[in-house]
C-alpha positions in Angstrom: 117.5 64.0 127.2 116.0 62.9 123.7 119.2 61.6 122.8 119.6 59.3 126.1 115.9 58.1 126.1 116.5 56.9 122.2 120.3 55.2 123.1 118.6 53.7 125.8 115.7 52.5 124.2 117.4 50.8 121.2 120.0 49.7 123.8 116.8 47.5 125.4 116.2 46.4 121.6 119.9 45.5 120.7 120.5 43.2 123.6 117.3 41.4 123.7 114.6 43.1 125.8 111.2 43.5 125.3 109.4 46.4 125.2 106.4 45.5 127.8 109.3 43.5 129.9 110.5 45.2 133.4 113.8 43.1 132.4 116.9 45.4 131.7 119.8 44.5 129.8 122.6 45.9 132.9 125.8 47.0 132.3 129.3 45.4 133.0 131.2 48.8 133.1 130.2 52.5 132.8 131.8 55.8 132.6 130.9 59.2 133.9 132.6 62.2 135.1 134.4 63.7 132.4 133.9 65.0 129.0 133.2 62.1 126.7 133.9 62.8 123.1 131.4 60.7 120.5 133.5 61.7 117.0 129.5 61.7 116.2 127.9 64.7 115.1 124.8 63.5 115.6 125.4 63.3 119.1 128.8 64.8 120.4 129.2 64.7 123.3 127.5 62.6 126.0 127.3 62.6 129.9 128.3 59.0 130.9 128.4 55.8 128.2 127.4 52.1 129.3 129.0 49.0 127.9 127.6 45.5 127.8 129.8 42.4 126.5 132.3 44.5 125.2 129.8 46.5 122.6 128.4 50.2 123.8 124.9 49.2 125.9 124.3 53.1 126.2 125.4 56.7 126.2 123.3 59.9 127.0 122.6 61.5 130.8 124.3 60.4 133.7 121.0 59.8 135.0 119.3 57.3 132.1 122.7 55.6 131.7 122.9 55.2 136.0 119.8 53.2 135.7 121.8 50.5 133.6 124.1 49.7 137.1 123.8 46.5 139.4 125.7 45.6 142.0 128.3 43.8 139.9 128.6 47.0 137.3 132.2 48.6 137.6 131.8 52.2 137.8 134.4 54.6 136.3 134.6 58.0 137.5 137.0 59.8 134.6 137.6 62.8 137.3 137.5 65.2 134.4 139.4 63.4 132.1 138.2 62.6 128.3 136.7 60.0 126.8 137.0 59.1 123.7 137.1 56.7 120.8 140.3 53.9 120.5 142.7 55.4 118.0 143.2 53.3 114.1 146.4 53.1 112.9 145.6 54.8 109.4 149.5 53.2 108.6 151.9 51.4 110.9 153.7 48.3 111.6 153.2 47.4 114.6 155.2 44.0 113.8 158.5 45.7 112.6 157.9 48.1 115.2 159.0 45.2 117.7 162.0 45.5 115.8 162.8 48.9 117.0 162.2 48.3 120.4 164.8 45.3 120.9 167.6 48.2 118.8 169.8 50.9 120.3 167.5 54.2 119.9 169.7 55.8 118.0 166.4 58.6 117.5 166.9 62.7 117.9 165.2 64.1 120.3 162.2 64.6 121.6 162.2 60.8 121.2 165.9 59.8 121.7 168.9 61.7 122.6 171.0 61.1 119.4 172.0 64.9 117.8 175.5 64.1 116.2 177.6 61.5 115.4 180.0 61.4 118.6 176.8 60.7 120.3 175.8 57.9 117.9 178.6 56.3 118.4 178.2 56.6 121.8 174.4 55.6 122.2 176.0 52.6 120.2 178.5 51.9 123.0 176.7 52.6 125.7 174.2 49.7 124.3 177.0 47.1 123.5 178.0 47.8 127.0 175.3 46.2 128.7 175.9 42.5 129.4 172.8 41.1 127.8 173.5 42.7 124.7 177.0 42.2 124.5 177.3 38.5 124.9 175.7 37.8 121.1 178.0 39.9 119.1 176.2 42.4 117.0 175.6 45.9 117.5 171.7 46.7 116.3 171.0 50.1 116.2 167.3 52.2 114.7 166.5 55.2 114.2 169.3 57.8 113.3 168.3 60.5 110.9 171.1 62.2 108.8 168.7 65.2 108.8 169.1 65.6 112.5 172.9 64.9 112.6 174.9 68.2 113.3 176.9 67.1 110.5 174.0 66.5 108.2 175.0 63.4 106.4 175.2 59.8 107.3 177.6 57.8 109.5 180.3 56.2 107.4 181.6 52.6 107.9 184.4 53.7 109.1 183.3 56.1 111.8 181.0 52.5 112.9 184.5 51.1 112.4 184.8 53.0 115.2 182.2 52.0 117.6 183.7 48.1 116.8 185.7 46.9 114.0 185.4 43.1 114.5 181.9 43.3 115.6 179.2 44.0 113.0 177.4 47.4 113.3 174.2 48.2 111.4 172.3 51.3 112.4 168.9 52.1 110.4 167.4 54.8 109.0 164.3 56.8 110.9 163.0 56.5 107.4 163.5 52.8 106.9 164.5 53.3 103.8 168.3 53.1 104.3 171.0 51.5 107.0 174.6 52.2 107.5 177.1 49.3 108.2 180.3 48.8 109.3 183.1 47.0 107.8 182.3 43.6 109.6 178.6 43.9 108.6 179.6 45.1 104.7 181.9 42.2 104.5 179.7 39.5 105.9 176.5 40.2 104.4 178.6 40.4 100.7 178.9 43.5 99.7 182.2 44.5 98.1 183.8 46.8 95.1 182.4 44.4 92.2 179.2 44.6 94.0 176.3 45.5 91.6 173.5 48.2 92.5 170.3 45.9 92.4 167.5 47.1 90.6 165.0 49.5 93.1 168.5 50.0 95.1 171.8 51.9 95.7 174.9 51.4 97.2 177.1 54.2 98.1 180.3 54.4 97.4 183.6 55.8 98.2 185.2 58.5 96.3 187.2 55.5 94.2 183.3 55.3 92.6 184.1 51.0 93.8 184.0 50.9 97.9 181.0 50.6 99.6 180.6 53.5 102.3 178.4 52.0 104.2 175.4 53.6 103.3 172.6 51.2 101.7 169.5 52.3 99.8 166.1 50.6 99.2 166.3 47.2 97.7 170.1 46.8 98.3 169.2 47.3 101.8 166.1 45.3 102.4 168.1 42.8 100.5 170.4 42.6 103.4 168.0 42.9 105.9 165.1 41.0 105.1 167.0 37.4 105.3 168.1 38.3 108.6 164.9 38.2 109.9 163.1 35.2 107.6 165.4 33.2 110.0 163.5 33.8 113.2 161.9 30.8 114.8 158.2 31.2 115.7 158.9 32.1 119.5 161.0 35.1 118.2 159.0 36.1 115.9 156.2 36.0 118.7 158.5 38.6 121.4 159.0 41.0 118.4 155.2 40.7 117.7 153.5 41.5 121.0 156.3 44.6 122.4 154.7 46.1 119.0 151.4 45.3 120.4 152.3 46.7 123.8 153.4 50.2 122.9 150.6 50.9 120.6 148.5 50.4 123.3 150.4 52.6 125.6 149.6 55.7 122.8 146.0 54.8 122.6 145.8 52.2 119.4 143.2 49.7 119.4 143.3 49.0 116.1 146.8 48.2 114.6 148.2 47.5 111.2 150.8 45.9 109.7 151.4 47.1 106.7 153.9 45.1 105.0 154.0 41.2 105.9 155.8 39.4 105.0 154.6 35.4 104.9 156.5 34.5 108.3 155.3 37.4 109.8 151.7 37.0 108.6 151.7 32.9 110.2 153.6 34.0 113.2 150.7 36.6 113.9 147.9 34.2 112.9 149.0 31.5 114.9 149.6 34.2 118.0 145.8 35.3 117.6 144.9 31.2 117.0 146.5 30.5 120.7 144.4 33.4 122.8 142.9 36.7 121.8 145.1 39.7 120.8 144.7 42.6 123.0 144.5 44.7 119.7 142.9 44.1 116.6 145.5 44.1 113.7 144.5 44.3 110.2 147.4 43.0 107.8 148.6 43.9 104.4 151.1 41.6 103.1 153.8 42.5 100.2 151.8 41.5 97.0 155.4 41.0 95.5 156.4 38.3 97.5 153.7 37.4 100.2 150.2 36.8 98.0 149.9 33.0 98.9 149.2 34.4 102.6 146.7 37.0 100.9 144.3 34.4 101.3 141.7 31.9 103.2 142.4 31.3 106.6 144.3 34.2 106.8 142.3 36.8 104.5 138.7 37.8 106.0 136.4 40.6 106.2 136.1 39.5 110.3 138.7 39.5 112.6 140.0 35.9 114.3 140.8 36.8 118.2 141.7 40.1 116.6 143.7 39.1 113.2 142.9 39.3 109.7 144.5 39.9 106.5 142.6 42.9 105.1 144.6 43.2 101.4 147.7 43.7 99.8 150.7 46.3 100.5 152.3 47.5 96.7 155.9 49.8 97.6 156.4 52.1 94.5 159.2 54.6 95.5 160.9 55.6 98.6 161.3 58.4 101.3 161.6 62.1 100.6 163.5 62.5 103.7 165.8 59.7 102.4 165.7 61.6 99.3 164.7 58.6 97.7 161.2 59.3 96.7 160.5 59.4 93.2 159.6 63.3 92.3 159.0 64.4 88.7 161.2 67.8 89.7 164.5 67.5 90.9 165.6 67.5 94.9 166.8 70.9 96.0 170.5 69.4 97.3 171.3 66.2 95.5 172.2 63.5 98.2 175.9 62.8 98.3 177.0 61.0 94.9 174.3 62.4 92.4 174.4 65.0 90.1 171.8 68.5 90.6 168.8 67.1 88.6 168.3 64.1 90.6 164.8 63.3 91.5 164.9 60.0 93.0 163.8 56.6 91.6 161.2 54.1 90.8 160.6 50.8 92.4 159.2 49.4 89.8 158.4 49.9 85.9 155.1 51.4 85.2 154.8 47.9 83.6 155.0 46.1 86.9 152.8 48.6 88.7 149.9 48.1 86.7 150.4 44.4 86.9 149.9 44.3 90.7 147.1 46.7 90.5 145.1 45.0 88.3 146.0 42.0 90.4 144.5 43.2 93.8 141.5 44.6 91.5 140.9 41.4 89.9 141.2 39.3 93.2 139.0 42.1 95.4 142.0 42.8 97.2 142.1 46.6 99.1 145.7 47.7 97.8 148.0 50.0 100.0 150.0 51.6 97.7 153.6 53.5 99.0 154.0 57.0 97.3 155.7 59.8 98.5 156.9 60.9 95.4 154.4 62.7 92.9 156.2 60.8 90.0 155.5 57.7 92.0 151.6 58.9 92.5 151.4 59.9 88.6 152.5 55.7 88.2 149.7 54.6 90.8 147.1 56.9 89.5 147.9 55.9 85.8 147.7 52.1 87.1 143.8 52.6 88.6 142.6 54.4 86.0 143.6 51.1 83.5 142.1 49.0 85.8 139.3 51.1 86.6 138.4 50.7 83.4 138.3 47.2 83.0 136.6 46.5 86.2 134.3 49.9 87.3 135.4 51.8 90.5 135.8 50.3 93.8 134.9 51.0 97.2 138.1 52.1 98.7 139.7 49.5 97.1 142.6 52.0 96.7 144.6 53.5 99.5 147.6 56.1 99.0 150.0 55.7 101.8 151.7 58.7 102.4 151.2 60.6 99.1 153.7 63.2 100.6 154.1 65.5 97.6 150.6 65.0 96.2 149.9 67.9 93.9 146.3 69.0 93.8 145.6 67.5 90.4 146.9 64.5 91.8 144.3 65.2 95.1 141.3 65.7 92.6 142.6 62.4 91.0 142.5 60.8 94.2 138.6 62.1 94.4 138.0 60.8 90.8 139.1 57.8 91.2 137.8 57.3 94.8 141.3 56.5 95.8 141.5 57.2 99.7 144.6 59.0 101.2 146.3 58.1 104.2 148.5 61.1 105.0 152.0 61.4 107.2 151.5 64.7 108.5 154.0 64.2 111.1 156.9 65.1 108.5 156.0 69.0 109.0 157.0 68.3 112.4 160.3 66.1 111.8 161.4 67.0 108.6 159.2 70.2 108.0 163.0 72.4 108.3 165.1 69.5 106.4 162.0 69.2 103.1 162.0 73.4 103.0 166.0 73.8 103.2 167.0 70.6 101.3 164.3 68.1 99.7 162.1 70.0 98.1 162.4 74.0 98.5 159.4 75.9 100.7 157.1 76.1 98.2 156.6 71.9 97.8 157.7 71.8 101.3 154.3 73.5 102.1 151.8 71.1 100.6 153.6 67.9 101.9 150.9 65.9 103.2 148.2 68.2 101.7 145.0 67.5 104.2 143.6 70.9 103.2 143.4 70.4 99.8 141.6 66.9 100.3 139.0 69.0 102.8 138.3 71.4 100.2 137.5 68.8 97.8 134.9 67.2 100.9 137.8 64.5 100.8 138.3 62.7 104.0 141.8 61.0 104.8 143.6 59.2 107.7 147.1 60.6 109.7 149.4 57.6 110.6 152.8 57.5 112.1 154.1 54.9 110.0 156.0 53.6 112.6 158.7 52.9 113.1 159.7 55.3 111.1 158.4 57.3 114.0 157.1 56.1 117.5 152.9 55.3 117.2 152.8 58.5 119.1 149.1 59.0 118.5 149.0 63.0 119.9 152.2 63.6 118.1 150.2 62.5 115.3 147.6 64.7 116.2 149.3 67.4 116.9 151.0 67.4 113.2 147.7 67.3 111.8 146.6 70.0 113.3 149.7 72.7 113.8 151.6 72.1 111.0 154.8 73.4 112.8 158.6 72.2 112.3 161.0 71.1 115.4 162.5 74.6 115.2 158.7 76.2 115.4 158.7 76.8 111.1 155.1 77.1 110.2 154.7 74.3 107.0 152.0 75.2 105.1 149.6 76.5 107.4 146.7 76.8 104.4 146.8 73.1 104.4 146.2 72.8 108.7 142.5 71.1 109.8 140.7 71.4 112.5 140.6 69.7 115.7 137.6 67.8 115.4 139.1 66.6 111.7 142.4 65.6 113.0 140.4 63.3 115.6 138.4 62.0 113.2 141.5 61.0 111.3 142.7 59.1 113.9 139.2 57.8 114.5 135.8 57.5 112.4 137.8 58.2 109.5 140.4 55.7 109.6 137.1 53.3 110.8 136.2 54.2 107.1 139.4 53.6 105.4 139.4 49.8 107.3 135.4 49.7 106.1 134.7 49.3 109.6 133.1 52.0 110.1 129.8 50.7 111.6 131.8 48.9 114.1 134.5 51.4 115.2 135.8 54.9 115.4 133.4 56.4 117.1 131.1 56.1 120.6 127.9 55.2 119.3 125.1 52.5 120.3 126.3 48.7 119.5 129.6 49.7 118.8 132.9 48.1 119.8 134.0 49.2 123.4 136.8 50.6 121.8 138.4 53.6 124.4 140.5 56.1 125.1 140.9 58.2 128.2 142.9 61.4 127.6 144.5 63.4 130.7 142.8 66.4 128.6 139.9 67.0 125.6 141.8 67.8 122.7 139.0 70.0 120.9 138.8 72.2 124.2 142.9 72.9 125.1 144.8 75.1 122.9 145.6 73.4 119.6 149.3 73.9 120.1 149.3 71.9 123.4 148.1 68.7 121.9 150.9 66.4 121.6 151.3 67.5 125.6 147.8 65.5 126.2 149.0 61.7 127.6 147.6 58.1 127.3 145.8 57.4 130.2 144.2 54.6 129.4 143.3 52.3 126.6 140.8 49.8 126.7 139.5 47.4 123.5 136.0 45.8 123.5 135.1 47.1 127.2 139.2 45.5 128.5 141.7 48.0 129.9 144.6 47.0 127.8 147.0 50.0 129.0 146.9 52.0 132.0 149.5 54.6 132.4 149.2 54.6 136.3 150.1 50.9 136.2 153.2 51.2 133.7 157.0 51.6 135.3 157.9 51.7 131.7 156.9 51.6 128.0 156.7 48.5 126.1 160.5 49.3 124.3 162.2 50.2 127.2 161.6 46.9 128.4 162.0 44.8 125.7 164.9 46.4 124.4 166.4 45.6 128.2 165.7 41.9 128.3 167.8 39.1 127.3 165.2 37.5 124.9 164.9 40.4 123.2 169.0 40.5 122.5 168.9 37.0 121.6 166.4 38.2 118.8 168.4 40.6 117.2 171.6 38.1 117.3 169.7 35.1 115.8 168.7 37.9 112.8 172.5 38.3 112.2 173.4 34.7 112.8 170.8 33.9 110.5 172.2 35.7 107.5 175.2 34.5 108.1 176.5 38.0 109.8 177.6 35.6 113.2 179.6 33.2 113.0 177.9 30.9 115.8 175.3 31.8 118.6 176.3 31.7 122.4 
């Protein structure tokens, strides 16, 4: 009762009322019926929550917050479902992620049905098939995972040869790190036995040590890639944009990032939010490589625009272990196919370069989102802060480690030093918890991967993203990971390092809040906060820890707005972009744009 009398009483403060004044601020919508989760441990848990103009009015008893209704308040009962704060993407892309959703899923289950290469090749077909892919002449596939493969290596061009020779084939990587093409794509976008391996990059080759196999790494892949999709038009741009949108709302996001803009996609999503208000908010990072004239006014702002901002700079420093193209300081346990035992992977960048960008995004008050998964690559980034540190005096989370995958605990202790905050990718233990123990790294590295028990001991806290679309924005599979710990196959991955419930929601939530330095805005349910909501078909911190990622969306709703409702869906945002026309002719003005079709229909 103390609790609700205070809420309430401030609430009359916030909006205007005086205190000797019979006059009420009244709600516009109000929940009650179900458990609603605050993520504040001041107050956890409430009976029913008010909200006024898209901010929380009030949240205590069912009774106090009642006396908020009028006859034009919508009423919600949650019929014992959870309420609970709007997820924050911790690290995402919810602009690429369009991207997947317009490709063949070319996933392993639970997410896609892909589990050797006859069905790759298949799924591939099966997708060329349909009419409104087929008429533009390129076969876009996303998602495969050599890892996954029965055959445990990756597709050559010759068995895409196979799905169509005089088509061109390119299939990504679940890590986004590497693609497979066919002979048609190899040959149209260049690459051929004098080609060089660019600097950051690889290509394979065939056992001549001369013919390209197919398989592209890093830079010589994003060098392929990345002109494809520069030549999207604004409306194109715009489709791939908002299916992203839509299926982060439909796992409970109502914060979204984009992690790596580039400039095109940083005006398209500007002038998106310019023309009517995003349903999401979506902070932005652009590549401080190639993107910093966007890293600044209109564009860059501590406020979001109709739900848009630029909120820093992304830096990329190494690769993906389960690419094993991280960066490590010890050597992979199995050598990928065409290196020697010994091979740990590679830099970006010279140590040289790195420290240039930091002190770049130091100097310019930039947050920085820095890619390591390697612990060689974290060595470079923490050696980089220090240097600048020392120049300009610690920031306030003006560092962020994305990933920081094989973080060893001296490197964790840096992170505290040095106030550098971590954003984690527990969900590895889950895809690739089996593949890092049996080939990456051994069980013993394989065990700290994403070390959130470390950073807890130290009082740390951290953020768990999904990183998609390396994976879907599957916010309970997220979760889940956090929390469990557990491979595919059931594999415990370093249990020690496992958090609590209440911790893995508050990654997802008041944490990540923190890591945005919106914390007194968002992730959790307290008085003037945003309306930011989720309604869970279950409470996470009361059902059995292993049964998390079974909890579902049901609703998602951003400053007091249902965004998502899971009764009104036929079907997620991907399954219906990927089956419309406009989303086909997307992925064939890509090709046609890098010169990979010869004319558009």
């Amino acid at each position: 009762m103390k609790h609700s009398v205070i809420a309430l009483s401030m609430a009359a403060a916030a909006f205007g009322a005086q205190a000797t004044s019979p006059t009420k601020p009244m709600a516009d919508l109000i929940y009650f019926g179900g458990d609603i989760v605050t993520v504040n441990d001041a107050q956890p848990e409430v009976e029913a929550l008010a909200v006024k103009n898209g901010k929380i009015l009030a949240l205590g008893t069912k009774d106090d917050v009642m006396r908020l209704q009028s006859p034009d308040t919508e009423v919600v009962d949650l019929g014992g479902k959870t309420l609970i704060p709007g997820f924050m993407d911790g690290h995402g892309h919810v602009f690429n992620t369009g991207i997947q959703a317009l490709s063949a899923n070319l996933l392993a289950p639970p997410d896609g049905e892909v589990t050797d290469i006859a069905s790759l090749q298949q799924t591939l077909k099966d997708w060329y098939a349909k009419a409104e892919n087929q008429q533009h002449g390129v076969i876009l596939g996303f998602g495969y995972d050599d890892s996954q493969l029965k055959e445990k290596r990756h597709p050559t061009r010759q068995e895409l040869d196979a799905v169509a020779k005089d088509v061109p084939v390119l299939i990504i990587h679940q890590s986004g790190h590497l693609a497979t093409f066919n002979s048609k794509a190899l040959e149209l976008a260049g690459f051929s036995p004098e080609s060089k391996d660019p600097s950051g990059g690889k290509i394979r080759r065939e056992a001549d040590g001369k013919t390209p196999n197919g398989v592209l790494e890093e830079i010589a892949f994003f060098g392929a890639l990345m002109p494809m999709f520069a030549k999207l038009n604004p409306e194109e741009n715009e489709v791939i944009f908002k299916a992203g949108m839509d299926l982060y709302a439909s796992y409970g996001y109502t914060t979204a990032q984009e992690g790596r803009a580039s400039p095109s996609a940083v005006e398209t999503m500007y002038k998106v939010a310019k023309d009517g208000k995003l349903k999401l908010d979506v902070a932005v990072y652009p590549d401080i490589q190639v993107a910093q004239s966007v890293i600044a006014p209109p564009y860059l702002s501590d406020v979001y625009m109709n739900g848009f901002r630029v909120a820093g700079a992304k830096l990329n420093l190494d690769g993906s272990p389960q690419g094993k193209t991280a960066w490590l300081t010890e050597p992979y346990l199995v050598p990928p196919e065409g290196q020697q035992p010994g091979y740990k992977g590679y830099a970006s960048m010279s140590d040289e370069d790195a420290a240039k960008y930091v002190e770049l995004a130091q100097a310019n008050g930039w947050q920085l989102l820095t890619h390591v998964n390697g612990d060689a690559a974290i060595d470079q980034l923490i050696k980089a802060v220090e240097a600048s540190e020392k120049k300009h005096g610690k920031t306030d989370r003006g560092f962020v480690a994305i990933h920081a995958q094989t973080a060893r605990k001296d490197q964790v202790e840096s992170f505290n030093r040095l106030g550098i905050f971590p954003s984690f990718f527990p969900m590895h233990t889950f895809y690739w918890g089996d593949w890092h123990s049996d080939s990456v790294l051994g069980k013993e590295r394989a065990s700290h991967i994403s070390p959130t028990g470390w950073a807890r001991e130290l009082g740390m806290i951290f953020t768990s993203h999904h990183d998609a679309p390396v994976a879907l924005p599957d916010s309970m599979r997220v979760y889940y990971a956090t929390v469990n710990r557990i491979s595919r196959t059931g594999r415990p991955i370093g249990p020690d390092q496992r958090v609590t419930p209440l911790e893995g929601l508050k990654a997802l939530t008041l944490w990540a809040a923190t890591q945005y330095k919106e914390e007194n805005s968002k992730g959790s349910l307290e008085l003037g906060k945003n309306a930011d909501l989720v309604v869970l078909s279950a409470n996470p911190l009361k059902v059995k820890p292993e049964t998390i990622a079974d909890i579902k969306v049901e609703q998602t709703i951003k400053d007091g707005v249902t965004v998502y409702s899971r009764a009104a869906a036929t079907h997620t945002a991907a399954s219906g972009c990927a089956g419309s026309d406009k989303c086909a002719k997307v992925a064939a003005v890509a090709m046609a744009g890098a010169g990979m079709l010869h004319h558009m229909h």
